[in-house]
C-alpha positions in Angstrom: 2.0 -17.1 -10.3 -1.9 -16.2 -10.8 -1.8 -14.6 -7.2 -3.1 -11.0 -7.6 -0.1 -8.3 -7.5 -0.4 -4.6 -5.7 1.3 -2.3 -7.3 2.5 0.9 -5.8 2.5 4.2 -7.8 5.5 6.0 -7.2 5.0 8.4 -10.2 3.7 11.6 -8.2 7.3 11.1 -5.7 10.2 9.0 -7.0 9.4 10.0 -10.4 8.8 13.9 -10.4 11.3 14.4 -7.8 14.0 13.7 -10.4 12.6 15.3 -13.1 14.3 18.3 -13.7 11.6 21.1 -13.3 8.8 21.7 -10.4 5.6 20.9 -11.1 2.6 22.7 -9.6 0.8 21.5 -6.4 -2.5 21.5 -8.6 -1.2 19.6 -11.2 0.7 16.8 -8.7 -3.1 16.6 -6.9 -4.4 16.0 -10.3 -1.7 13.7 -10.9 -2.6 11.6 -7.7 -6.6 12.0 -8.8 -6.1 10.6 -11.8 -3.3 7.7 -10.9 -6.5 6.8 -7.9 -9.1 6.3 -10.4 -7.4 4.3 -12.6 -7.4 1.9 -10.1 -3.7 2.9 -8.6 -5.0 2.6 -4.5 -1.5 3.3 -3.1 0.2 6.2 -4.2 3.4 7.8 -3.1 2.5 11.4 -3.3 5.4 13.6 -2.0 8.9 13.7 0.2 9.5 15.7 3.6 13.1 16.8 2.6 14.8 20.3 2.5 13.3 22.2 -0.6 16.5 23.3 -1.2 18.0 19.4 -2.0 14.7 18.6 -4.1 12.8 21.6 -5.0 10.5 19.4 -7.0 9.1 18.1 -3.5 8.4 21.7 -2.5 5.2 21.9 -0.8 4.5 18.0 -0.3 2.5 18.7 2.8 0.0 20.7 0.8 -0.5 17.8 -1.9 -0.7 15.7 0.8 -3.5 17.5 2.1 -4.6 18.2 -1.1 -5.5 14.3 -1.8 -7.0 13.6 1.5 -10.2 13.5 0.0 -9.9 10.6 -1.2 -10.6 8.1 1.4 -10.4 4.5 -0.7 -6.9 4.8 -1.4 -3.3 5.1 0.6 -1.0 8.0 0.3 2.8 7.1 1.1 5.1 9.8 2.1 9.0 9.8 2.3 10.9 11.3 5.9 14.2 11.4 6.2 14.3 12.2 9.8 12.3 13.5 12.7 12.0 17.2 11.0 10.5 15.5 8.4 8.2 13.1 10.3 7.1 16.2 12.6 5.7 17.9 8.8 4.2 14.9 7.3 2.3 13.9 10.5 0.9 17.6 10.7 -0.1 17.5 7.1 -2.2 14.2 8.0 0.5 11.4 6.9 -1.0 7.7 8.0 1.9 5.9 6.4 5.8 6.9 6.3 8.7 5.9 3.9 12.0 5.4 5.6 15.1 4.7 3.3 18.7 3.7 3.3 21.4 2.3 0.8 23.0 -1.2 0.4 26.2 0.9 -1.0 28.3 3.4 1.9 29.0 5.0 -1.9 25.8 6.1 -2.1 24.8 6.6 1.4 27.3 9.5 1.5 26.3 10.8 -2.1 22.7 10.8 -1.3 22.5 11.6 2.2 25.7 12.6 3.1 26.0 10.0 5.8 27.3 6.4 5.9 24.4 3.5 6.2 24.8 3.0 9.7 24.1 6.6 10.4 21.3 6.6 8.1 20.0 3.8 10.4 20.6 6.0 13.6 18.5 9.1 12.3 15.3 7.1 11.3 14.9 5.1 14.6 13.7 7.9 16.4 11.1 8.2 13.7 10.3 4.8 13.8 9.8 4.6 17.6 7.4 7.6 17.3 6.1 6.5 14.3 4.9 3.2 16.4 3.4 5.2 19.2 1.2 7.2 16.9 -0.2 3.9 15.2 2.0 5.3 12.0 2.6 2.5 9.5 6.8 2.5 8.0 7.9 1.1 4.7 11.0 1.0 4.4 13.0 1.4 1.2 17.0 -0.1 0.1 18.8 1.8 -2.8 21.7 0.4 -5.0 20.4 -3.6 -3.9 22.0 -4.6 -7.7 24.7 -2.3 -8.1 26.1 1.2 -7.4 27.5 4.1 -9.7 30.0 4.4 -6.5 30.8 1.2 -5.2 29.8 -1.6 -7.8 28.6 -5.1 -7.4 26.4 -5.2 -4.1 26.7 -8.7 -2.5 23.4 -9.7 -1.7 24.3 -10.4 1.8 24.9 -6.5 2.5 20.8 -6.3 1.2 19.7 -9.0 3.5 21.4 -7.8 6.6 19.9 -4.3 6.3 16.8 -5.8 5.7 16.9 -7.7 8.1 17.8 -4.5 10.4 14.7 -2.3 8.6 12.4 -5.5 9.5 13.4 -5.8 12.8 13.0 -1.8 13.4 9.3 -2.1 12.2 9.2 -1.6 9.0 6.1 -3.6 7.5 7.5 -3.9 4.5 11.0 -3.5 2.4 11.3 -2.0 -1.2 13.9 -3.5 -2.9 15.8 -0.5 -5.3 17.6 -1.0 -8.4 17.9 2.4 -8.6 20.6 2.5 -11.3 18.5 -0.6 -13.0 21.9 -2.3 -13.7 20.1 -5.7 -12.7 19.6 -9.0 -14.6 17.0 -12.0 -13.7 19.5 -14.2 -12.0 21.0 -11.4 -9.7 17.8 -10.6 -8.9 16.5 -13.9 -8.1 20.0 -14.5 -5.2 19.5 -11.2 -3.9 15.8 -12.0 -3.1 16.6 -15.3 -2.0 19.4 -14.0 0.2 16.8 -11.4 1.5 13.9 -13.6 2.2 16.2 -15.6 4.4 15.6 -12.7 6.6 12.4 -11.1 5.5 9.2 -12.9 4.4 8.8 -12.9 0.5 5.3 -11.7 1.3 6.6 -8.7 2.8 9.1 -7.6 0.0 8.5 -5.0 -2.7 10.7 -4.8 -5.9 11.6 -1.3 -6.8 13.8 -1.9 -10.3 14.8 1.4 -12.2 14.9 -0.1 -16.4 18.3 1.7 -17.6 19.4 -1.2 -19.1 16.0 -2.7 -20.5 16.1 -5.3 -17.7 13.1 -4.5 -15.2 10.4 -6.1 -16.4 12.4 -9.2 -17.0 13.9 -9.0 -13.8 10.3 -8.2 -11.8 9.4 -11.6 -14.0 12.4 -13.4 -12.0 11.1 -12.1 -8.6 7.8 -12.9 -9.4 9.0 -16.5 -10.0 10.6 -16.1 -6.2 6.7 -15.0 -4.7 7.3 -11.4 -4.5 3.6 -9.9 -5.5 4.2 -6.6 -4.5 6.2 -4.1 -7.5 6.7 0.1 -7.3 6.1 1.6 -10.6 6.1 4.7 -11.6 3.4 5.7 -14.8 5.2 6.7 -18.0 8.6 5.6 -16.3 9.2 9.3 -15.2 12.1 10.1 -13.2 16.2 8.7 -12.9 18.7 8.9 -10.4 21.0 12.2 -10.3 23.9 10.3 -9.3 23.8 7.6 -12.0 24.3 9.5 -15.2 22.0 7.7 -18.1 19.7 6.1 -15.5 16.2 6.3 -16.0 13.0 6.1 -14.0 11.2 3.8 -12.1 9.8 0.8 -14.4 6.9 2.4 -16.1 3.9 1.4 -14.4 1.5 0.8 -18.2 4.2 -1.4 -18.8 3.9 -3.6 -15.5 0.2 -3.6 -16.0 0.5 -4.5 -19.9 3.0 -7.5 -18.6 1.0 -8.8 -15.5 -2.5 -8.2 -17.4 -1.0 -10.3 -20.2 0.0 -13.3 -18.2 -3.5 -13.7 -16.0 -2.7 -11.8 -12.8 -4.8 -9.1 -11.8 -3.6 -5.7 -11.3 -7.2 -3.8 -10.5 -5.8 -0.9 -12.8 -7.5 0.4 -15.8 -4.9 1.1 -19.0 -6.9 3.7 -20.8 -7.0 6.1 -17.6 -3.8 5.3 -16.3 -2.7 6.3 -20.6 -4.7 9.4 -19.8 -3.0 10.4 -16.4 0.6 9.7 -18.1 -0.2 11.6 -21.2 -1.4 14.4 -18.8 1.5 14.7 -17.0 3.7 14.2 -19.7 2.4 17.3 -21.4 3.0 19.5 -18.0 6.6 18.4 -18.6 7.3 18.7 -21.7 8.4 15.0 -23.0 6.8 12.5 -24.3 6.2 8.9 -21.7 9.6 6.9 -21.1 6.7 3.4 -21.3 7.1 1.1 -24.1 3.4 0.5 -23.4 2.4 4.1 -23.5 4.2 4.8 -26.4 2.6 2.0 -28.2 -0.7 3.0 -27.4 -0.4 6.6 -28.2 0.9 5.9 -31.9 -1.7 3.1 -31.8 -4.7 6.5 -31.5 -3.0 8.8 -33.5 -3.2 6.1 -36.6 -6.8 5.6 -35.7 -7.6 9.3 -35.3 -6.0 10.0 -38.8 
């Protein structure tokens, strides 16, 4: 299990996008600046959606641009359609994020649509995206449960990932988004999907609502998976799982990994700073265990 691990910052998207106030374009560029040079060299940075749904995503193309600078890392970007692919290839996108649900529950909740339509809208995008040498990733919501519709039989998540895969998509995120997982549900449902999809071509995207991420990224580890979406300081939650908090927080991840020999590439103390940064902009202290830790950890020593 020594195999190096990427890890994909999701912070700057997934986990202000669901925090409950906007945050300046200057301050998500920052953000991104700071996540890059802590050794974070894929970062999700915005979302191409109505700024009337997510207001926090407001003005994604201008953070987009905004980061282009930065040439040794790769900037993600989500589309939900060919509107949005039109915007984020005009602000200079090089990689899309195309997303669907395991759950018609949340299909409908999310995106007011059930997952076969959800399917429909994106192909165009992912026909176009081909023609313009555009890499897709493709993304699953609710592959370990739903608020809606419950237990998700890890056959639903393999056949739709078998359907993203065979669209295009170079690779399939794997959400817990209401982190209502545990090790060996983790471990069938990735088994069940790499039936369909290569291991090596699998991301694990597992929200920590119930304290079981990291134990459950340890399980897909276990099944080869080296590729995990975190999200520094565990911002954000899902707004149609009430009690559901953010992404796993990415200190904690790298605290984990770092601990058991596998190399992450990132740099705690100025991914600490970038959380702390951003945590001060909203208001709230860092979800992280890790961060957490640490922070007490300076303030003793500063006393």
């Amino acid at each position: 299990m020594s195999d190096p691990v990427r890890i994909i910052e999701m912070g700057p998207r997934d986990g202000l996008q669901n925090e409950k106030i906007p945050v300046s374009v200057e301050a998500r560029i920052a953000f991104v600046e700071a996540l890059v040079g802590a050794g974070l060299k894929t970062v999700e940075v915005g979302a191409f959606v109505s700024p009337k749904a997510i207001p926090q995503m407001a003005s994604s193309d201008a953070v987009l641009r905004g980061v282009a600078h930065m040439t040794d890392a790769e900037f993600h970007v989500l589309v939900p359609n060919e509107k949005g692919y039109d915007a984020a290839r005009a602000a200079g996108a090089k990689v899309v994020s195309v997303f669907a649900a395991a759950s018609e529950g949340f299909s409908r909740a999310n995106i007011n649509c059930t997952v076969a339509e959800s399917i429909e809208r994106f192909k165009p995008v992912m026909e176009r995206a081909k023609a313009d040498g555009i890499r897709v990733r493709g993304y699953i919501s609710c592959v370990l449960g739903c608020p809606f519709d419950g237990e998700i039989k890890p056959k639903a998540v393999a056949d739709l990932a078998k359907t993203l895969w065979d669209l295009g998509c170079y690779e399939i995120s794997l959400g817990d988004t209401i982190g209502v997982g545990t090790p060996d549900k983790a471990k069938q449902m990735l088994r069940a999907v790499s039936a369909n999809v290569p291991a090596a071509k699998l991301a694990m995207h597992f929200h920590d609502t119930y304290g079981q991420a990291l134990a459950n990224l340890y399980a897909g580890l276990e099944e080869g998976v080296r590729v995990i979406d975190a999200a520094a300081g565990g911002l954000g939650g899902c707004p149609y799982a009430p009690g559901a908090t953010g992404n796993v927080a990415t200190e904690d991840v790298v605290y984990m990994l770092e601990g058991m020999g596998i190399s992450t590439g990132v740099d705690m103390e100025k991914l600490l700073a970038a959380t702390n940064e951003m945590s001060g902009v909203l208001g709230k202290p860092p979800v992280s265990r890790v961060a957490s830790a640490l922070n007490a950890k300076r303030k003793r020593a500063a006393s």
